[in-house]
C-alpha positions as a Markdown table, in Angstrom:
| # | Residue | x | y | z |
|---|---|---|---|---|
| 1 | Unk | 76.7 | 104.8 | 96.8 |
| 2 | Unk | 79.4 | 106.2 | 94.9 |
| 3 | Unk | 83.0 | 104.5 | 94.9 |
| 4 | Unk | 84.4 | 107.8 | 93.3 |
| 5 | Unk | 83.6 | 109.4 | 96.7 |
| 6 | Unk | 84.8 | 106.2 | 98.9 |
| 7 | Unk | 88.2 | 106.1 | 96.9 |
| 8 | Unk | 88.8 | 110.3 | 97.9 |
| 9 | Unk | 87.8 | 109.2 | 101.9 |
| 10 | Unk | 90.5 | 106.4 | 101.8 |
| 11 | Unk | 92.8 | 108.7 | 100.0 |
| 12 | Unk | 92.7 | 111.2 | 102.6 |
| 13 | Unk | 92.8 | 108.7 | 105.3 |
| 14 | Unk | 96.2 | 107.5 | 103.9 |
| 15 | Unk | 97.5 | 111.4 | 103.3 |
| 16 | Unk | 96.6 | 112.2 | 107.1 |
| 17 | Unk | 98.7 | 108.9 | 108.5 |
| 18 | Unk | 101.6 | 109.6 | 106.3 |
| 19 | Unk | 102.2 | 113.5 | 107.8 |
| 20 | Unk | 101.0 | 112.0 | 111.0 |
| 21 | Unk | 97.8 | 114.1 | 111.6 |
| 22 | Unk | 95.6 | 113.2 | 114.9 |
| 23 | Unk | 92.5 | 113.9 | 113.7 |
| 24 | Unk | 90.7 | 115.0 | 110.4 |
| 25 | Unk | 87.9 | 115.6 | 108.9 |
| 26 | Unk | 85.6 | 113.9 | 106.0 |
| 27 | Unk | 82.1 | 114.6 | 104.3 |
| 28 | Unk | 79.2 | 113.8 | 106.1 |
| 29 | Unk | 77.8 | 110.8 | 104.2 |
| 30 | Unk | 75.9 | 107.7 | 105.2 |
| 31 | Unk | 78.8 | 105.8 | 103.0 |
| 32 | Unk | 81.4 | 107.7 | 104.8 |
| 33 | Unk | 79.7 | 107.1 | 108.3 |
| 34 | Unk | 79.8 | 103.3 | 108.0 |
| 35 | Unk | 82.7 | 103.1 | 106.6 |
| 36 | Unk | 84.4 | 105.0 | 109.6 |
| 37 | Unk | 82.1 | 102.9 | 112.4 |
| 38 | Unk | 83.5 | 100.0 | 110.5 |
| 39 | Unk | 87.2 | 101.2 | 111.0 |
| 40 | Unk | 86.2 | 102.1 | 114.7 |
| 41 | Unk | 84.7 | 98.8 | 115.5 |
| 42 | Unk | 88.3 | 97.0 | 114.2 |
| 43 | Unk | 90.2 | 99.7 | 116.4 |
| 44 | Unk | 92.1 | 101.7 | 113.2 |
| 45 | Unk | 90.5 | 105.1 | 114.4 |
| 46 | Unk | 90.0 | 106.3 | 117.8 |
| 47 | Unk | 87.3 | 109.0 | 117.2 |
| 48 | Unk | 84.2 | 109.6 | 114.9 |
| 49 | Unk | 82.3 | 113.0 | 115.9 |
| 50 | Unk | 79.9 | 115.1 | 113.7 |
| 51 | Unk | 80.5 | 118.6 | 113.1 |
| 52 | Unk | 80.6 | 121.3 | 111.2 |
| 53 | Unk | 83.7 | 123.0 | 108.7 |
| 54 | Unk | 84.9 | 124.3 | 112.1 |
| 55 | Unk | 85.3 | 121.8 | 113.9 |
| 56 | Unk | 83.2 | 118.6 | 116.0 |
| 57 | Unk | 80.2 | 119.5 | 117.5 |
| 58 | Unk | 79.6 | 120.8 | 121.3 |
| 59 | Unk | 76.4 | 120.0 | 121.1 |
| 60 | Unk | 73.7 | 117.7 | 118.8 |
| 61 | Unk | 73.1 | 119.4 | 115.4 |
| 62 | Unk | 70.5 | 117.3 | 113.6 |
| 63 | Unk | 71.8 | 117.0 | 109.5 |
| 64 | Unk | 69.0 | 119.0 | 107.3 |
| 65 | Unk | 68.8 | 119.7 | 103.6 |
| 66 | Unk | 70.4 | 123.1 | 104.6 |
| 67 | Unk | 73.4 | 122.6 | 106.3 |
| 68 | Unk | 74.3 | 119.1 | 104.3 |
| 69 | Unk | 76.8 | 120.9 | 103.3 |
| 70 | Unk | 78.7 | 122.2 | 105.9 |
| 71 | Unk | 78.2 | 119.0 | 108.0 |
| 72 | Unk | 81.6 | 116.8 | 108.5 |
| 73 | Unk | 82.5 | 113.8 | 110.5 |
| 74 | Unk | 85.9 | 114.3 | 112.1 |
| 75 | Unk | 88.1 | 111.3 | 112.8 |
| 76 | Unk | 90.7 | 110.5 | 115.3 |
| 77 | Unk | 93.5 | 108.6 | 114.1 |
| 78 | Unk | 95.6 | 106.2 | 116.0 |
| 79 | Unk | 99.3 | 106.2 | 116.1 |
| 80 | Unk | 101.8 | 103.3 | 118.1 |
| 81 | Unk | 105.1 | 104.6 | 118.9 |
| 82 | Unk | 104.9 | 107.2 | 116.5 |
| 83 | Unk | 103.7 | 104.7 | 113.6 |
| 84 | Unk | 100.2 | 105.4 | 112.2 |
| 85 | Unk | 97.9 | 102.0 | 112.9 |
| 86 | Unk | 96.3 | 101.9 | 109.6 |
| 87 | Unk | 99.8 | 101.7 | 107.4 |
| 88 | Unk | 97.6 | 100.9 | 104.2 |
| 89 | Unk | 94.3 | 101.9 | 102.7 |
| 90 | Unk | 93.3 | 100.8 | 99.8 |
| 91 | Unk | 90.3 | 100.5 | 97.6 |
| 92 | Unk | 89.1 | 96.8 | 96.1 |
| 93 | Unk | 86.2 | 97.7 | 93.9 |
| 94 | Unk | 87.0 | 101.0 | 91.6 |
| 95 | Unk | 84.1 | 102.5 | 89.3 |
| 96 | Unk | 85.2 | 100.9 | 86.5 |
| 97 | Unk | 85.6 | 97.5 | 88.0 |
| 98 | Unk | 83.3 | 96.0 | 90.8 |
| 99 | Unk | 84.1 | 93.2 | 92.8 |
| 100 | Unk | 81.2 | 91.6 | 93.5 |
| 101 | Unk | 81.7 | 88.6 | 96.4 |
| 102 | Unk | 79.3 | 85.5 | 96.6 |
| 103 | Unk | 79.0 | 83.9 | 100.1 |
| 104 | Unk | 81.2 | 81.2 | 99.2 |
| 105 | Unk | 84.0 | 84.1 | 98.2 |
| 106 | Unk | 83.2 | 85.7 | 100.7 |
| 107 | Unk | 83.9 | 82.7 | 103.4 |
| 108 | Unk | 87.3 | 81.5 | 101.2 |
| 109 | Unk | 88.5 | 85.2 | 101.6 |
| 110 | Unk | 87.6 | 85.0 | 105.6 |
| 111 | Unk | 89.4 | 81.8 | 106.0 |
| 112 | Unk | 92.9 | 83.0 | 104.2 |
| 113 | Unk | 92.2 | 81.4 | 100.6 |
| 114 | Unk | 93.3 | 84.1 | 97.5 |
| 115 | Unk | 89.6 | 84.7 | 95.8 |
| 116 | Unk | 89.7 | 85.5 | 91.8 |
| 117 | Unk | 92.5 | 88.1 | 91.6 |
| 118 | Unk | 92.2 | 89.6 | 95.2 |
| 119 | Unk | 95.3 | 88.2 | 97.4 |
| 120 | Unk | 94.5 | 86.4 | 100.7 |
| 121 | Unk | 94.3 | 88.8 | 103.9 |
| 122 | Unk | 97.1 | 88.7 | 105.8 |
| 123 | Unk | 97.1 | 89.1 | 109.6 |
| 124 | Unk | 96.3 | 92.3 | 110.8 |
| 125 | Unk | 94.5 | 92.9 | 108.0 |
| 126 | Unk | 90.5 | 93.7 | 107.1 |
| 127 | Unk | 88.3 | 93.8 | 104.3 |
| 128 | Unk | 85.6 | 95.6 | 104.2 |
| 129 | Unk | 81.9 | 94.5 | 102.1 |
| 130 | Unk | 78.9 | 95.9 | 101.5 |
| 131 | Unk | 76.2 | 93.3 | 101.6 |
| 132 | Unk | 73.9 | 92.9 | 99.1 |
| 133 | Unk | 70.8 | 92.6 | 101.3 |
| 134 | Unk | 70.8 | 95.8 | 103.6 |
| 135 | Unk | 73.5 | 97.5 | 102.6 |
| 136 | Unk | 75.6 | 97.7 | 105.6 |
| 137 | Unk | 78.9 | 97.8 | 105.2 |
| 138 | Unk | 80.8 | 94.8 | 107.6 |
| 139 | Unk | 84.3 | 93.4 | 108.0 |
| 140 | Unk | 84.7 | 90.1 | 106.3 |
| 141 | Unk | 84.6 | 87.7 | 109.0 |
| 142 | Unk | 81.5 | 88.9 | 110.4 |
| 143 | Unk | 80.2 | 88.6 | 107.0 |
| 144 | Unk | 81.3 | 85.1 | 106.8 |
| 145 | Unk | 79.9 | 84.4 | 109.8 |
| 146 | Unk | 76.6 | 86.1 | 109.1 |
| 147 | Unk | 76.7 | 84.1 | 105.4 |
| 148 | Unk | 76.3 | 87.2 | 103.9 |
| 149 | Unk | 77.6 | 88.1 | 100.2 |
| 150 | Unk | 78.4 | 91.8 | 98.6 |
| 151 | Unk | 80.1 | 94.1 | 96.9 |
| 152 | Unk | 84.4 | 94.5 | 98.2 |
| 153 | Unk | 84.8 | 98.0 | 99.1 |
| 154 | Unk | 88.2 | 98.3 | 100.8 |
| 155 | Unk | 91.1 | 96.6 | 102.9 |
| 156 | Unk | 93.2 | 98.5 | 105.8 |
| 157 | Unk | 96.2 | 97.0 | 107.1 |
């Protein structure tokens, strides 16, 4: 997992709202593909396809070692009376600085309580962990729910 690569995804994300693209594409990654189902499942993006430098796919393409490269999800991003939905994207763990959440942390983050130097989520807001155990990335709430601790990745509002 590299944060380098997570903190150019939510950079782009935030480019493509502010000039109000509808949809986008990012590298094909297993970090990049939770990431997005993670947005999708909290309703900040309206699309995830895989596909190519061209464009989504018609059809199936499995991912092989030879066309890694060329492979892309592409994104459809929602917009509400001509306002993008995710107004803010920011990364919470940087490479030089990991925030690493215990389950305790984790729940006093859930619940609205400011945790060490990371500010309590407001409403309409998500954070984003990757737990320790099987490396899923998951909102906070199901992760307090689950009892789960990780590693803070990022927050959308």
């Amino acid at each position: 997992m590299s944060l380098v690569h997570l903190a150019n995804f939510c950079a782009h994300l935030k480019n493509c709202t502010n000039v109000n693209i509808a949809t986008t594409s990012v590298p094909f990654s297993r970090l990049h593909l939770q990431a997005a189902l993670g947005l999708y499942k909290e309703g900040f993006i309206s699309l995830i396809q895989k596909g190519s430098t061209t464009g989504p796919d018609l059809k199936p393409v499995e991912v092989t070692p030879d066309n890694i490269s060329t492979r892309r999800l592409w994104l459809g991003l929602k917009y509400r009376s001509n306002q993008p939905v995710i107004r803010d994207i920011s990364l919470v763990s940087k490479p030089g600085r990991k925030v690493n959440l215990t389950t305790q942390e984790v729940k006093a983050l859930a619940s609205g309580l400011p945790v060490r130097f990371l500010k309590p989520l407001q409403p309409a807001e998500s954070l984003f962990i990757r737990t320790t155990r099987d490396k899923e990335v998951i909102e906070i709430q199901e992760a307090a729910k689950k009892g789960v601790s990780g590693l803070a990745l990022y927050r959308v509002k």
